[in-house]
C-alpha positions in Angstrom: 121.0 12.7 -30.1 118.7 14.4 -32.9 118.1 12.1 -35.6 119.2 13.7 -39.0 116.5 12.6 -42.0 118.7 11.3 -44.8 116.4 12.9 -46.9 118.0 16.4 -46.1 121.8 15.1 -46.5 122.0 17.0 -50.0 119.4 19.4 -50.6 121.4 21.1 -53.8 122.8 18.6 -55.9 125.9 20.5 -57.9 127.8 18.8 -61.1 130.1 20.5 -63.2 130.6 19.3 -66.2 132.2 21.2 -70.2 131.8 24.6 -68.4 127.8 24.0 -67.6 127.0 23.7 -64.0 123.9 22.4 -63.2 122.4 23.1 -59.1 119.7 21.0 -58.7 116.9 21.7 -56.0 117.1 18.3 -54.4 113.9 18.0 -51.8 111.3 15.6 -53.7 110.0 14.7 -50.6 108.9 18.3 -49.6 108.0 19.8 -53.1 111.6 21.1 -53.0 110.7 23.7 -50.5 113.8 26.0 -49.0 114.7 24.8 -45.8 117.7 26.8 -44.0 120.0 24.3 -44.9 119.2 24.5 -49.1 119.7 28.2 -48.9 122.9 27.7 -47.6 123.6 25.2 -49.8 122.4 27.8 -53.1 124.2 30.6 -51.6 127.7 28.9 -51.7 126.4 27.1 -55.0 126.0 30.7 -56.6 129.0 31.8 -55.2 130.9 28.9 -56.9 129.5 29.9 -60.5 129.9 33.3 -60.1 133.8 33.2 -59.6 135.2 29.6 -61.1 136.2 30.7 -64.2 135.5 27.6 -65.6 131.7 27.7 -65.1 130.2 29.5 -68.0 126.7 28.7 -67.8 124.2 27.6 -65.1 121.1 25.6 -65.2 118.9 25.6 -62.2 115.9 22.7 -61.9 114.0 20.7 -59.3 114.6 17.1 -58.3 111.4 14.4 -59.6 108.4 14.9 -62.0 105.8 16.8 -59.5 107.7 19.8 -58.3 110.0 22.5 -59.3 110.3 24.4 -56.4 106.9 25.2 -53.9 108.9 27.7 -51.7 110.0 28.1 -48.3 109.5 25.2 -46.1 106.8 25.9 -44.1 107.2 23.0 -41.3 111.0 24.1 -41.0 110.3 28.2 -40.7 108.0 26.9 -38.1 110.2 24.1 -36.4 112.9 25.8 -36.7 112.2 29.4 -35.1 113.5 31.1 -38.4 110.4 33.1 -39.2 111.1 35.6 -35.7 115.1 35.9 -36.8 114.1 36.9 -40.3 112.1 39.7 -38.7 115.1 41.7 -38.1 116.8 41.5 -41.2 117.0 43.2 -44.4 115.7 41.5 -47.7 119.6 41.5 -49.0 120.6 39.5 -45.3 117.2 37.1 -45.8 117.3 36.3 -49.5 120.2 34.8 -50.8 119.2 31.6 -52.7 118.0 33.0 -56.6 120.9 34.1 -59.0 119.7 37.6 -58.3 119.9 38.0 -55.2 123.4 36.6 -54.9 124.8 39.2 -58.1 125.4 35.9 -61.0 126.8 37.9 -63.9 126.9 34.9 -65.5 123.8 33.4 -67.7 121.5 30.7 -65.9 119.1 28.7 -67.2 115.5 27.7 -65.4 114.5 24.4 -66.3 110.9 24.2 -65.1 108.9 21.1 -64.7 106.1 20.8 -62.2 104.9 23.4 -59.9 106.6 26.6 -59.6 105.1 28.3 -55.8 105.4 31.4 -54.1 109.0 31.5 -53.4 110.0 29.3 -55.7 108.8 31.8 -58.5 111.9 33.5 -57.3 114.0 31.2 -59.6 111.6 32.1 -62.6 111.6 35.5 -62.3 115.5 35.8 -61.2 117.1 33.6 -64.5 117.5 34.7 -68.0 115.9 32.2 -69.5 112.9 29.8 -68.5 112.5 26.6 -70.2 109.4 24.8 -69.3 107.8 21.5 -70.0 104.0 21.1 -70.9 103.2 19.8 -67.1 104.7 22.8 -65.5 102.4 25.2 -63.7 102.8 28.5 -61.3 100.7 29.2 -58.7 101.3 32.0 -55.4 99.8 31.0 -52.5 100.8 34.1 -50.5 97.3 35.8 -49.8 95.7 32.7 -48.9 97.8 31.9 -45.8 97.7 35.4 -44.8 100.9 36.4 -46.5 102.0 39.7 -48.5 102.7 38.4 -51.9 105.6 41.3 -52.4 109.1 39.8 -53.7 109.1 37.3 -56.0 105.2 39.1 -57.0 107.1 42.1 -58.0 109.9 39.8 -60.2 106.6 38.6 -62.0 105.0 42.1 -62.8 108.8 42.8 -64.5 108.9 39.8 -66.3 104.9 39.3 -67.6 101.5 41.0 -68.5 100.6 43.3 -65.0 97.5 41.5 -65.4 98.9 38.0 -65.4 101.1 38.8 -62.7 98.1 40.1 -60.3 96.4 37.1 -61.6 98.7 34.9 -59.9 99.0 37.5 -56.4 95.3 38.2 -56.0 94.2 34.4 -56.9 96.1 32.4 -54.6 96.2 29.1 -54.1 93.0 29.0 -55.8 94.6 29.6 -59.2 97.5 27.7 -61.1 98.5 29.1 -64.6 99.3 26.7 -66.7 102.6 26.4 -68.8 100.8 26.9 -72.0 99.0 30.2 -70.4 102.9 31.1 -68.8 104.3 31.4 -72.1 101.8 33.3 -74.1 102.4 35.6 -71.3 106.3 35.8 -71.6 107.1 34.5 -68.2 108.3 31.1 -70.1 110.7 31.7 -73.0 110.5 28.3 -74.3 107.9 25.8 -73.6 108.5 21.6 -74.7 106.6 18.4 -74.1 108.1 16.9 -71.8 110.5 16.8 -68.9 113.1 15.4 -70.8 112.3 17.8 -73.7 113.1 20.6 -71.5 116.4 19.5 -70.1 117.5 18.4 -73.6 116.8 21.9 -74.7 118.5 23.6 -71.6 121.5 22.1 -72.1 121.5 23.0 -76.0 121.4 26.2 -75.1 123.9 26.3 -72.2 126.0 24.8 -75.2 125.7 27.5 -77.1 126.3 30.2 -74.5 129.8 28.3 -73.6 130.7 29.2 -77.4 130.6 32.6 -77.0 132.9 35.5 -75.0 132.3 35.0 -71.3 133.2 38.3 -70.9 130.7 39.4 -73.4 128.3 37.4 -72.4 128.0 38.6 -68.5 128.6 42.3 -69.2 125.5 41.9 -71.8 123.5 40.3 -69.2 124.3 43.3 -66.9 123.3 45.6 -69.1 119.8 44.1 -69.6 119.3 43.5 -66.2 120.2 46.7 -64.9 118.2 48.5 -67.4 115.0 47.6 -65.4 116.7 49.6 -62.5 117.2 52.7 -64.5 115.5 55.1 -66.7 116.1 54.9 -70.5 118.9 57.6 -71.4 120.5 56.6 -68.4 120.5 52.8 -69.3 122.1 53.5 -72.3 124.6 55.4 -70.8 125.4 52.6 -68.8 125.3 50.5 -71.4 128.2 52.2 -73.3 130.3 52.3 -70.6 130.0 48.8 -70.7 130.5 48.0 -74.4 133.2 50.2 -73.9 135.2 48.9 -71.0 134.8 45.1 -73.5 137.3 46.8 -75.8 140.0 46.6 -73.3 138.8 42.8 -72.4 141.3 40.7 -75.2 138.3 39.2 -76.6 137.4 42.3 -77.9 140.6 41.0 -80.6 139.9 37.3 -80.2 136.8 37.2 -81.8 137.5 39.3 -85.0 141.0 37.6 -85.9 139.1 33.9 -85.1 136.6 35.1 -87.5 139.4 36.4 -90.1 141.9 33.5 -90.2 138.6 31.4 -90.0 138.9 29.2 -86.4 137.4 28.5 -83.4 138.1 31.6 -81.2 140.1 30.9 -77.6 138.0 33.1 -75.0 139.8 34.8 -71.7 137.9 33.9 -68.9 139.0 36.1 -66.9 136.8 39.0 -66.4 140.2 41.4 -65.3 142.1 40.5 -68.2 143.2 43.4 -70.0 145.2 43.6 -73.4 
């Protein structure tokens, strides 16, 4: 019989709690790296948030002080065989652990301390907002083991300075930018002292994203996001079918008569509800 490490039992930890989720990368041991096992574990976690209508928010952030996430695991690609089955798939079919890649609508919430690697820039690059703490740093290791830095590389180019994000690709392992440097650079939104100063401030905001229309809130998103996939004019075009297709959504009335008769307003979750 094949021992099972206890270690990998739970490599996503996943809470729920006042419509905030909170998935957390739970592989300490290993620098949090993405085994098989956690991407399945991240696929059905995104899954989840994506379609409980009571999850609003989600915050994404690595188990322990040292690590966020320092990519795929590269003991278990090799163990494992994985590396030669991922030859024949598609990047849709092989990716499916970042709120991107699995289509979340909804607004999540990085929460970096520690080092961010290689594939575990994915999470930066793929959420809407990065909170980091002073002691966080990215680094890509890609080139220096003889890898194409291509996917998470090309999330970095969209998100900061072309020149940072090369930085980062044609370094390698022989460059980590720290947080301070991240955030000048825009691929940090918000940057705090410590650890604890970060997940304080994550969950502020989650707070305040529960407060608003959910339905407002992920079509927004959506049009932001897709704007990076389409020319300008047509963006906006997009973007108006958008607002539009809101007016039908009853918190398009909700949130003027809370305003009026001065109340908290009482949000429709559902995204097909139609007045």
């Amino acid at each position: 019989m094949v021992e099972v490490d206890p270690r990998e039992a739970q490599p996503v930890l996943f809470t729920v709690e006042d419509g905030i989720a909170t998935i957390t990368l739970n592989r300490p041991h290993e620098g949090n790296a993405i085994t098989p096992g956690m991407q399945e574990a991240l696929e059905k976690a995104w899954h989840r948030v994506q379609n409980d209508h009571d999850i609003r928010v989600a915050i994404v952030k690595g188990a322990g002080e040292r690590h966020f996430c320092t990519g795929a695991s590269v003991s278990m690609l090799r163990d494992s065989g994985e590396g030669a089955l991922l030859r024949n798939q598609t990047n849709r079919e092989a990716n499916r652990f970042s709120p991107r890649q699995c289509e979340v609508w909804k607004p999540v919430i990085a929460c970096v301390t520690g080092l961010a690697a290689s594939g575990g820039l994915h999470f930066v690059v793929d959420c809407d907002i990065v909170i980091a703490s002073e002691n966080a740093a990215f680094m890509d290791t890609h080139v220096g083991v003889g890898a194409v830095g291509a996917l998470e590389n090309i999330g970095l180019a969209k998100r900061m300075s072309m020149g940072g994000a090369l930085m980062l690709t044609l370094l390698g392992k022989a460059y980590r930018m720290p947080a301070a440097r991240a955030h000048q650079l825009g691929l940090v939104d918000m940057l705090e002292p410590t650890k604890d100063d970060a997940e304080a401030r994550a969950l502020e905001f989650a707070k305040i994203i529960c407060g608003n229309s959910p339905q407002a809130v992920s079509l927004s998103k959506r049009a932001i996001w897709t704007s990076l996939e389409m020319g300008y004019s047509q963006s906006l075009d997009y973007g108006w079918e958008l607002l539009k297709a809101q007016w039908r959504h009853p918190d398009f009335v909700e949130g003027p008569s809370s305003f009026m008769e001065k109340r908290q307003p009482v949000w429709n979750p559902d995204p097909d509800a139609r007045t």
